[in-house]
C-alpha positions as CSV (number, residue, x, y, z in Angstrom):
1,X,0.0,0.0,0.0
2,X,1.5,3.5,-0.8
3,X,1.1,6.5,1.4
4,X,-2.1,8.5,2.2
5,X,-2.4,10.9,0.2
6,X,-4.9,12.6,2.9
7,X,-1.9,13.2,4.7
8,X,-1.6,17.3,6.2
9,X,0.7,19.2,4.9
10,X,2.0,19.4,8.6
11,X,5.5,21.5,8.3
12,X,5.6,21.5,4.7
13,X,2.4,24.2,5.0
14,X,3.9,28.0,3.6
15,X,2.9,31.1,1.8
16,X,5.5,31.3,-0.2
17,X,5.1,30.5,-3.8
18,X,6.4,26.9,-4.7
19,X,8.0,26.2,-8.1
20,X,9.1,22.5,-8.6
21,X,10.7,22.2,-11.7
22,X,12.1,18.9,-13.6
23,X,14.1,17.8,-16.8
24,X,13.6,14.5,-18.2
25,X,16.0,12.4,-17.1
26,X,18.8,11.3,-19.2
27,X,19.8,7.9,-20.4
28,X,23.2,6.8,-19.8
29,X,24.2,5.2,-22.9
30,X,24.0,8.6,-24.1
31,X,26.4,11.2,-24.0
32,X,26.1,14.4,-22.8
33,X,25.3,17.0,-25.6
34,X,24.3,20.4,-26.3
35,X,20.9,19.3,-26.9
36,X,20.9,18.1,-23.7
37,X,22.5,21.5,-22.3
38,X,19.5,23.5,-24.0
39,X,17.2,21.3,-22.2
40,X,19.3,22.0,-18.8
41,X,20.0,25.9,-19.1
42,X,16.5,26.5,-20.1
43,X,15.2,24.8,-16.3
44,X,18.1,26.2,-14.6
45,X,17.7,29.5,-15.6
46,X,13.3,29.6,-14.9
47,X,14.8,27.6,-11.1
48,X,17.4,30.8,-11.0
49,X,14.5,33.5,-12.0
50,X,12.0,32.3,-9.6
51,X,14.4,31.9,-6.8
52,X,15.1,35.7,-7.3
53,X,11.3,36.3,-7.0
54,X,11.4,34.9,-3.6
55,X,10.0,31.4,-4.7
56,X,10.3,27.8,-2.6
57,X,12.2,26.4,-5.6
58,X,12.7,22.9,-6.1
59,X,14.8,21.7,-9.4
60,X,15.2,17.8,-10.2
61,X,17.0,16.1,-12.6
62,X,19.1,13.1,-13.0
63,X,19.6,10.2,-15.1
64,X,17.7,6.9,-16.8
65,X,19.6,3.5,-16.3
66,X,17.2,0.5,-16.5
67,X,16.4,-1.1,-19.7
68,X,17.7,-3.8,-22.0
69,X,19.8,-1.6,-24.1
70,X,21.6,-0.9,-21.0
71,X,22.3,-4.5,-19.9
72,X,23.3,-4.8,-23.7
73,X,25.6,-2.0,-23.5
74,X,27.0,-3.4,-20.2
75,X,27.7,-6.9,-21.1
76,X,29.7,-5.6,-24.3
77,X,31.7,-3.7,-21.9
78,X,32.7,-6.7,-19.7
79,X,30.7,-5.8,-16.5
80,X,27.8,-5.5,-14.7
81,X,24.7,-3.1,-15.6
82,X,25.6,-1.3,-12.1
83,X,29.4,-0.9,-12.5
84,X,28.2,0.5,-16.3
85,X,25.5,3.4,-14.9
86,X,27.9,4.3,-12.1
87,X,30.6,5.5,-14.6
88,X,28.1,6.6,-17.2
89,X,26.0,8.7,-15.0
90,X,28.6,10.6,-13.9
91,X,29.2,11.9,-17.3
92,X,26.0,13.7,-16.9
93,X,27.1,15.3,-13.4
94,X,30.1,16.4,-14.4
95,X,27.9,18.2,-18.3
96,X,25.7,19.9,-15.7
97,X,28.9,21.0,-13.1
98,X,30.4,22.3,-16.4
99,X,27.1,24.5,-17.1
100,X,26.6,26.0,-13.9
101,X,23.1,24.0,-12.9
102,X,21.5,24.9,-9.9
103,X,19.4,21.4,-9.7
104,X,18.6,20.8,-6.3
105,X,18.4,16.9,-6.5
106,X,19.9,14.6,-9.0
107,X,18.2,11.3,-9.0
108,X,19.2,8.2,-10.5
109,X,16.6,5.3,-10.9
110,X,18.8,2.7,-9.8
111,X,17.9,4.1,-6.3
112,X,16.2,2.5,-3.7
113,X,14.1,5.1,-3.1
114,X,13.3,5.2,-6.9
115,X,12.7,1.3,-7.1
116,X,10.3,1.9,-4.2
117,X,8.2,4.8,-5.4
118,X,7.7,2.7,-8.8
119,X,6.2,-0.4,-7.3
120,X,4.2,1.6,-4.7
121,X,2.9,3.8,-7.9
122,X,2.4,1.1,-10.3
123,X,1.0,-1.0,-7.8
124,X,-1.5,1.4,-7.2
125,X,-1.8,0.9,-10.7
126,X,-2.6,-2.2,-10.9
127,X,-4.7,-2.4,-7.5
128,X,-7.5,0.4,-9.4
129,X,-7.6,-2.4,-12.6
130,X,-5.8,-0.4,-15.0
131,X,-3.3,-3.2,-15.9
132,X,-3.9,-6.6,-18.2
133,X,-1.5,-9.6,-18.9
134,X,-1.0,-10.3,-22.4
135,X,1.3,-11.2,-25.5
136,X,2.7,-8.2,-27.2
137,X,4.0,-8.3,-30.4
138,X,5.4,-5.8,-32.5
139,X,8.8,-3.3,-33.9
140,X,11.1,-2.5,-31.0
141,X,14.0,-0.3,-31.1
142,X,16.3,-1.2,-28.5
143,X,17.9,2.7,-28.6
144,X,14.3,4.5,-27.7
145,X,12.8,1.6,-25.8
146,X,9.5,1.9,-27.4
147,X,7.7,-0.3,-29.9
148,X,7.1,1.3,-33.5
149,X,4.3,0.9,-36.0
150,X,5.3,0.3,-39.5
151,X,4.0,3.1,-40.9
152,X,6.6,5.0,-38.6
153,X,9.7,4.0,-39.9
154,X,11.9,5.4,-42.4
155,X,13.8,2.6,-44.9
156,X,12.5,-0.1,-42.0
157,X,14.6,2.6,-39.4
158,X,13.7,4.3,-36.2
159,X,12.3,7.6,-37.7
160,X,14.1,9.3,-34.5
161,X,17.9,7.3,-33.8
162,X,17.7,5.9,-37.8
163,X,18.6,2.5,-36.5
164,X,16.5,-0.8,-37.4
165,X,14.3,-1.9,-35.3
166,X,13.8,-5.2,-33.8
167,X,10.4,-7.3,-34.0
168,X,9.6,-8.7,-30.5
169,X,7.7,-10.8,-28.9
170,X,6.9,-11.4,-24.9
171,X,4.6,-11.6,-22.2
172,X,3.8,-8.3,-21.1
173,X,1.6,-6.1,-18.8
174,X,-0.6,-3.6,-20.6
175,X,-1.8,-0.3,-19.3
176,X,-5.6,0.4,-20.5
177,X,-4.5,3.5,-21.8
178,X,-7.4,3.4,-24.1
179,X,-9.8,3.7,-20.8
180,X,-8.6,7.3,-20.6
181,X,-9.4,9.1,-24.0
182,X,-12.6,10.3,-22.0
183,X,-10.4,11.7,-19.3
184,X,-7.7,13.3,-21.1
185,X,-9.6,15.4,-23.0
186,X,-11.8,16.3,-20.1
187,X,-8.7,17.1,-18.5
188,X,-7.2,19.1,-21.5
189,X,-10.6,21.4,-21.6
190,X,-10.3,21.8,-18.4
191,X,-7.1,22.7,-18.0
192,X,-6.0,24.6,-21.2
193,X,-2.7,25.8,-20.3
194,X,-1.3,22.7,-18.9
195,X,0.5,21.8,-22.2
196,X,2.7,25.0,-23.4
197,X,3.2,26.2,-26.1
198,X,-0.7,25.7,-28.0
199,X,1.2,23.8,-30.6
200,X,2.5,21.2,-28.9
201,X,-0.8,20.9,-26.6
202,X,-2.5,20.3,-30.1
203,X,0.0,18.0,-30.8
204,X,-1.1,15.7,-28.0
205,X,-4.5,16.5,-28.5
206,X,-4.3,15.1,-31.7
207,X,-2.7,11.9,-30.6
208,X,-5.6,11.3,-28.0
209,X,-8.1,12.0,-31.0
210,X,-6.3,9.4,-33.1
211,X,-7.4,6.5,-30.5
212,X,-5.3,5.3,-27.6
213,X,-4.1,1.6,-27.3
214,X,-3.1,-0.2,-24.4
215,X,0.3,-0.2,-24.1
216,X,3.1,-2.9,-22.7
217,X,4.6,-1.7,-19.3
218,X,6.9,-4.9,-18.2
219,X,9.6,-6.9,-19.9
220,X,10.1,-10.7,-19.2
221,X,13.1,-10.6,-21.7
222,X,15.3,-8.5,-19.6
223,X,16.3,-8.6,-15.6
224,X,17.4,-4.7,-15.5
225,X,14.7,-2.8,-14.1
226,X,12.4,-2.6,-11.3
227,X,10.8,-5.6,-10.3
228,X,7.1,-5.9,-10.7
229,X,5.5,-6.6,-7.2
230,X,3.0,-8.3,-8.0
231,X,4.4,-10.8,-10.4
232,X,8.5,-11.1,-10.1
233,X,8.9,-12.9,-13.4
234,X,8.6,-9.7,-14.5
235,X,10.4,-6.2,-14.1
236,X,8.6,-2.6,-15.4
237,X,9.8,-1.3,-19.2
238,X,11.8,1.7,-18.7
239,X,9.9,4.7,-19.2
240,X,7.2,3.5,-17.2
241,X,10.2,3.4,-14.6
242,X,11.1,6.6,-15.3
243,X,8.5,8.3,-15.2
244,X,8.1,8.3,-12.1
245,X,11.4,9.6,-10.9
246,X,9.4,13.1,-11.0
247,X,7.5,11.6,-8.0
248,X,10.4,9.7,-6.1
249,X,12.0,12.9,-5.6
250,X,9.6,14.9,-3.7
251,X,8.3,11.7,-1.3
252,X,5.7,10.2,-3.4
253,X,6.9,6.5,-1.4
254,X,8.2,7.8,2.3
255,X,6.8,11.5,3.0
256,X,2.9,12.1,1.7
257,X,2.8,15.5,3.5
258,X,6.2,16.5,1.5
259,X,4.6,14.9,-1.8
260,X,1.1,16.9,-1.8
261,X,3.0,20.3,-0.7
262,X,5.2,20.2,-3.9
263,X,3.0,18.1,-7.0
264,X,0.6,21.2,-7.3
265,X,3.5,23.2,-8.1
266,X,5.4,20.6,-10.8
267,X,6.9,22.1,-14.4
268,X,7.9,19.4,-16.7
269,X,10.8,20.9,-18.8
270,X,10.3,18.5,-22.0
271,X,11.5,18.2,-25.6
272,X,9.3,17.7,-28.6
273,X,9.9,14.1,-29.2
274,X,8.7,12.6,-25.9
275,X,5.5,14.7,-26.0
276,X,3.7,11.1,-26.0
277,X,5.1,9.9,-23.3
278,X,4.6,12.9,-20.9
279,X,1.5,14.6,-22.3
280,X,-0.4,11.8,-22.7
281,X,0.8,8.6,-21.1
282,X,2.3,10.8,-17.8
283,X,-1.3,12.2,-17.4
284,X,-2.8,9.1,-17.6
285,X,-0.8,7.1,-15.5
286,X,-1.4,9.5,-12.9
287,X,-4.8,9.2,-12.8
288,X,-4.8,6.0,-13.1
289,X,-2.9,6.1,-9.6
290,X,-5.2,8.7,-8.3
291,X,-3.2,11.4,-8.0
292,X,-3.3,14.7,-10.4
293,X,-2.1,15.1,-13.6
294,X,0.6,17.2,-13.9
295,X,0.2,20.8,-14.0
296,X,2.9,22.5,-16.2
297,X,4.3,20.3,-19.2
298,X,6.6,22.7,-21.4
299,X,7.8,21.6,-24.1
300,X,10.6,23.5,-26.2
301,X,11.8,22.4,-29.7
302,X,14.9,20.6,-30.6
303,X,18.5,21.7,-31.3
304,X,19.6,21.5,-34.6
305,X,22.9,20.6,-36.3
306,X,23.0,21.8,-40.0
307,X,18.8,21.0,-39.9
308,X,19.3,17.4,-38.3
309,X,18.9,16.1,-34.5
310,X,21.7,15.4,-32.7
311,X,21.9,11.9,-31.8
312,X,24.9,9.4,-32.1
313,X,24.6,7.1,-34.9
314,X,24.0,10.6,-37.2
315,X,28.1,11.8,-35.6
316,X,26.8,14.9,-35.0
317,X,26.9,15.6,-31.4
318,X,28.9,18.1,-30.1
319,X,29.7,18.0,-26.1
320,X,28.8,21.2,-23.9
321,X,32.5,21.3,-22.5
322,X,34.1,21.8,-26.6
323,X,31.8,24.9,-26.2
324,X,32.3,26.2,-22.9
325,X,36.0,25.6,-23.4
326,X,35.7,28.0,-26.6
327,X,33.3,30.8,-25.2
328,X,33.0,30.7,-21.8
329,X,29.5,29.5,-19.8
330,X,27.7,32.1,-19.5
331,X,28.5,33.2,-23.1
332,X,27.0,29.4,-24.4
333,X,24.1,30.0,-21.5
334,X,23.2,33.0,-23.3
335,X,23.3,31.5,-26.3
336,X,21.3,28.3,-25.8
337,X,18.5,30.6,-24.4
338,X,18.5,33.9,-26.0
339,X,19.0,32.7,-29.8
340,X,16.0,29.9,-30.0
341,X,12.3,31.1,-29.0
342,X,11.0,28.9,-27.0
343,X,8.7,25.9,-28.4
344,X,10.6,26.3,-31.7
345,X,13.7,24.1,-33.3
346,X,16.7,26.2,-33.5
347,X,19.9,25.6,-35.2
348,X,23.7,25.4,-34.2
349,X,26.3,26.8,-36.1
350,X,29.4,28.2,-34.8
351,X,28.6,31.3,-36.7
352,X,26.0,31.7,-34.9
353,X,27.1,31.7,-31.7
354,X,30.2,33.2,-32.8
355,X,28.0,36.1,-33.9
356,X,25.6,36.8,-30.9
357,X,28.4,36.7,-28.8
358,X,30.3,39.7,-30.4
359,X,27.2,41.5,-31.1
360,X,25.7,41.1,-27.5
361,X,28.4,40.2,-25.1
362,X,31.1,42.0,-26.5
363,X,30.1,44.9,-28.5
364,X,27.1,45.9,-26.0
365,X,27.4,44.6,-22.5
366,X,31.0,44.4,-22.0
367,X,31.5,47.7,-23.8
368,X,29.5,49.4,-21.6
369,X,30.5,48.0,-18.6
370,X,34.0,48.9,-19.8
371,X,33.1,52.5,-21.3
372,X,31.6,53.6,-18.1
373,X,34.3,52.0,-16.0
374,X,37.0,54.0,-18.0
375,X,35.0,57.2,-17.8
376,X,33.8,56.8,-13.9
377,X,38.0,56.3,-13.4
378,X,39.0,59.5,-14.8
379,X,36.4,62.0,-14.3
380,X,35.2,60.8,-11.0
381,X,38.5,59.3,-9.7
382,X,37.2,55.8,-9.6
383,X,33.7,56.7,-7.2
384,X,30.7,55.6,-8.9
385,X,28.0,58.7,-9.0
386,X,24.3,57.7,-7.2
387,X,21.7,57.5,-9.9
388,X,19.7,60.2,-11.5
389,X,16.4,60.1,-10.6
390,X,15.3,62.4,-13.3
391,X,17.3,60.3,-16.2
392,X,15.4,59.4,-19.0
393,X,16.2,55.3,-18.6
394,X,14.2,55.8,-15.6
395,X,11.6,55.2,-17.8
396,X,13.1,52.8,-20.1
397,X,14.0,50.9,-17.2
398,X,10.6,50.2,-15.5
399,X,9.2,49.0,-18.9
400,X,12.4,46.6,-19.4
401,X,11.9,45.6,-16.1
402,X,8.4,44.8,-16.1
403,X,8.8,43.3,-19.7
404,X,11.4,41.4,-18.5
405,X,9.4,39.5,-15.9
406,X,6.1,39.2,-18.0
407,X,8.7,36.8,-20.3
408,X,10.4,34.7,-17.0
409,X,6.8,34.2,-16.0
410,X,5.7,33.2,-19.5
411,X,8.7,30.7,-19.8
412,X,10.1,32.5,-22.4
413,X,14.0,33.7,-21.9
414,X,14.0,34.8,-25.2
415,X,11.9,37.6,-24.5
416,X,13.1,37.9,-21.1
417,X,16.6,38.7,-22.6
418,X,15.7,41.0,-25.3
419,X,13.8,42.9,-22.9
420,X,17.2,43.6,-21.0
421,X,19.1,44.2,-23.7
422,X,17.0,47.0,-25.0
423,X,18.1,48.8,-21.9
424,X,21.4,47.8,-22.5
425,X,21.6,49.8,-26.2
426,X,19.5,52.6,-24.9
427,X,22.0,53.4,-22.0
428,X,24.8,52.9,-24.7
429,X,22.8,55.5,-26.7
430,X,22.6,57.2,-23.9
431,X,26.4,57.7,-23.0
432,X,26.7,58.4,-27.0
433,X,24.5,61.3,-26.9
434,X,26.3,62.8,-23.8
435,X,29.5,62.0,-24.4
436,X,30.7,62.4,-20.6
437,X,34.7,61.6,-21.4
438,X,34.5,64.9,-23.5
439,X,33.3,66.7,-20.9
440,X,34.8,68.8,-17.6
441,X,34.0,66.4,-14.3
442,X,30.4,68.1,-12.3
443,X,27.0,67.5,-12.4
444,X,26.2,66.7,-15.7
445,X,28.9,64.3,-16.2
446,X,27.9,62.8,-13.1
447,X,24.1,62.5,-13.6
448,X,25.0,60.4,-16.8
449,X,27.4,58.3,-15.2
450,X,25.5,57.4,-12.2
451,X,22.3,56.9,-14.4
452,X,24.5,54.0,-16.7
453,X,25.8,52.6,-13.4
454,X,21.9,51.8,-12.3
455,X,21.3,50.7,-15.5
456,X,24.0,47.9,-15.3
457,X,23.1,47.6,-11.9
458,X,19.6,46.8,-13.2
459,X,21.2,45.0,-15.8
460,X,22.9,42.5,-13.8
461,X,19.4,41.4,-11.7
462,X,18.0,40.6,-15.0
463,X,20.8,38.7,-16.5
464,X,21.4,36.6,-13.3
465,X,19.0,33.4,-14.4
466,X,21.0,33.5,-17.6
467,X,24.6,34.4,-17.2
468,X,25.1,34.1,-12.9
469,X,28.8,34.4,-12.8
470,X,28.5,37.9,-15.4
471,X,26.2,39.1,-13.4
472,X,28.0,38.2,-9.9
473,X,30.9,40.1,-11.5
474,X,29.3,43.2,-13.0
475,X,27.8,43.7,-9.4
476,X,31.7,43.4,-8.1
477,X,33.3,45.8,-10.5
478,X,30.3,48.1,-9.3
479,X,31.1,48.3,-5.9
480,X,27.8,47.2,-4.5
481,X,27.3,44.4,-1.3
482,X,26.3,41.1,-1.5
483,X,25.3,38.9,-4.5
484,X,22.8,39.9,-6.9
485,X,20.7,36.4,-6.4
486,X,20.2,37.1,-3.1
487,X,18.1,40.4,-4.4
488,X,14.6,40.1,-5.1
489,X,12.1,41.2,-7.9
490,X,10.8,43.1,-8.7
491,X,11.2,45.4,-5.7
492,X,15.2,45.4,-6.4
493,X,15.1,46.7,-9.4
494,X,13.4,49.7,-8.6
495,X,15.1,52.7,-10.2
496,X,18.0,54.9,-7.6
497,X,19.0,51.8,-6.2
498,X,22.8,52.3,-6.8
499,X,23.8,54.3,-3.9
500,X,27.2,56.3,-5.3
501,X,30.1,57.3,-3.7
502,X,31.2,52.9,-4.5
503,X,34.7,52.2,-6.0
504,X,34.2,51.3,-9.3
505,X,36.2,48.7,-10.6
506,X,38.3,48.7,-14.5
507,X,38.9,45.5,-15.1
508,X,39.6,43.2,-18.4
509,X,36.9,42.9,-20.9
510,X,34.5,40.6,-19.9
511,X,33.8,39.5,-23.3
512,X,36.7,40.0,-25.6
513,X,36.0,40.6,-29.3
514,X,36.5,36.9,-31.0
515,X,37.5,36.7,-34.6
516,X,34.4,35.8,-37.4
């Protein structure tokens, strides 16, 4: 029997917004790349934003590590499917590390407390008569762990890893997915927003309208995985496994009053390609367990190489630490967030990044953070001047400011980022207009100093979710106490909160010019 989920909320109870955000986890025979990263920034920045709104934040990920491609993968390898996910996972710990990810919990399902989570949850499952015994037989590819319908494949290949697939055959346990149809699009009116963007919630829609099957959950042909409880000949098909990792994490098996604090408040960061399995399946399962749906599902586009997915039989991946390595973090956090709109593909070139890097980090922040620098040390001899309350970014400000947050709330960095950068140019423009290193040292000069020192003030609050180590050092060279993501919105970024009379710092470029 799994918990009550009756249970008070007991010292979990608070007023404080909650914002429980997850990535799918990541399977192990895989290797870390930058599609993966985009998936990773894109939650760690929205975990990084809503901590700096005063949010209960909560950010999950972790890795995948049952199935038979992994006990495939192992034997090949000469040792045991545990010795393999040990070293393998870490490869994912140290991508993330590399990246700067904030995750709170990193969650392996080769866990105890994952194995027991699944069999209490599926269990329940089972217990409500949502689960059959049967013979499935059908196309398998070993590399998604899914079964394919002909009229799927591509050359007799895996439409998505363009590998052939395998025709299997094996007792299984079915899920009556089909005994939800009703319910999901019950739950869909009901809760319109639940899938974002509209596309992709029309996506699953349209899935559900096709007609649901019942679907194989357990594998007889493999030992690696989670043992069924109910009938040990048996062990649970891996994303029915995984799944549930998103309610391992917060106590779904060993603290109920935890559990129903934190599953209101759930955002699933997802890509395109597993829309099935988490906006339709995921929904279904849970009601099937009697628990609610998830609430957020998000689901952003893929990553392109030269128009193709990255995957490894196509040679095409490229790791997060070549990039880092190249351009710095924050410079390929910005990049992975700022350059794609959210819900769409987007595709990598090195041009690309090579070119938003020198036209935004280089040409506009760092220059201005340098310009006023330069000018602050020889007309003010090094003191920062308080802000003008009378400037005209004043303005500018409060509508980049409030823009700004309308975009983090929406899920949409992209926005978020142009928003910030407008203030950016217009304080550039500003400092253009006014040239203050032509001028004699008073009042004037001062006013537009001291406004441009607010701006990037302003400017490093906003940039924080993105780029935390830029922004942790643009408040440094400022002069100002403390660390900007201990600030909160949007009371912080009030205009005249830089305070003057603060050494201000010339220091190496924080972006240096690259060659195109």
């Amino acid at each position: 029997m799994g918990p009550d989920r009756g249970a008070a909320r007991g010292r979990y109870a608070t007023s404080v917004p909650r914002f429980y955000v997850t990535t799918p986890i990541y399977y192990v025979n895989d290797v870390p790349h930058i599609g993966h990263a985009y998936t990773m920034v894109i939650a760690d920045a929205l975990a990084r934003w809503h901590r700096l709104q005063g949010d209960d934040v909560f950010f999950l990920t972790g890795t995948d590590e049952h199935g038979d491609k992994i006990a495939r993968a192992a034997e090949a390898h000469g040792v045991s499917p545990q010795e393999w996910v040990d070293a393998t996972s870490r490869r994912f710990v140290e991508a993330w590390e590399g990246l700067d990810i904030s995750n709170d919990d990193f969650i392996r399902t080769t866990e105890p407390r994952h194995h027991i989570a699944v069999q209490q949850f599926l269990q329940k499952i089972h217990d409500n008569g949502f689960t059959e015994l049967g013979v499935y037989s059908g196309l398998y590819c070993v590399s998604c762990e899914d079964y394919k319908k002909e009229s799927e494949l591509i050359d007799g290949n895996c439409p998505i890893h363009g590998t052939p697939v395998e025709l299997l055959e094996e007792e299984n346990y079915f899920f009556k997915l089909s005994a939800f149809e009703g319910r999901l699009l019950e739950w869909y009116e009901a809760n319109p927003d639940a899938v974002r963007p509209s596309s992709k919630r029309n996506e699953a829609l349209g899935i559900i309208r096709g007609g649901l099957e019942d679907i194989s959950i357990t594998r007889t042909s493999t030992r690696w995985g989670v043992e069924v409880p109910w009938d040990s000949a048996h062990v649970f098909y891996v994303w029915y496994d995984a799944l549930v990792n998103y309610l391992t994490a917060i106590g779904y098996a060993d603290d109920p009053a935890r559990f129903d604090s934190w599953w209101p408040a759930v955002h699933h960061i997802l890509g395109k390609d597993i829309i099935r399995f988490h906006c339709v399946w995921w929904p279904a399962m849970c009601m099937a367990a009697g628990i609610d749906p998830p609430a957020h599902l998000l689901v952003h586009g893929w990553l392109l190489v030269s128009g193709e997915k990255m995957s490894k039989s196509r040679a095409n991946q490229i790791a997060p630490s070549d990039l880092t390595d190249d351009f710095g973090v924050d410079a390929v956090r910005y990049f992975l967030l700022r350059d794609t709109p959210f819900g769409t593909d987007g595709d990598f070139s090195y041009e690309g990044i090579t070119a938003r890097y020198n036209a935004d980090l280089a040409n506009n922040l760092g220059n201005l953070l340098a310009r006023v620098a330069t000018v602050v040390g020889s007309k003010c001899d090094g003191m920062g001047p308080g802000a003008d309350p009378d400037s005209r970014l004043a303005a500018v400000s409060a509508t980049v400011v409030a823009d700004a947050i309308a975009a983090w709330g929406e899920g949409q960095p992209h926005l978020a980022l142009e928003a910030t950068w407008r203030l950016i140019r217009e304080t550039n423009a500003e400092l253009e207009t006014a040239e203050p290193w032509k001028a004699e040292p008073g009042p004037a000069v001062s006013a537009v100093l001291g406004s441009a020192l607010e701006a990037l003030r302003i400017v490093a609050l906003l940039v924080s979710p993105a780029m935390p180590d830029t922004s942790a050092e643009i408040w440094r060279r400022l002069g100002l106490d403390g660390r900007p993501e201990d600030r909160r919105l949007p009371q912080d970024a009030t205009w005249g909160g830089y305070p003057g009379g603060r050494a201000v710092e010339k220091a190496a470029p924080l972006f240096p010019r690259r060659s195109e």
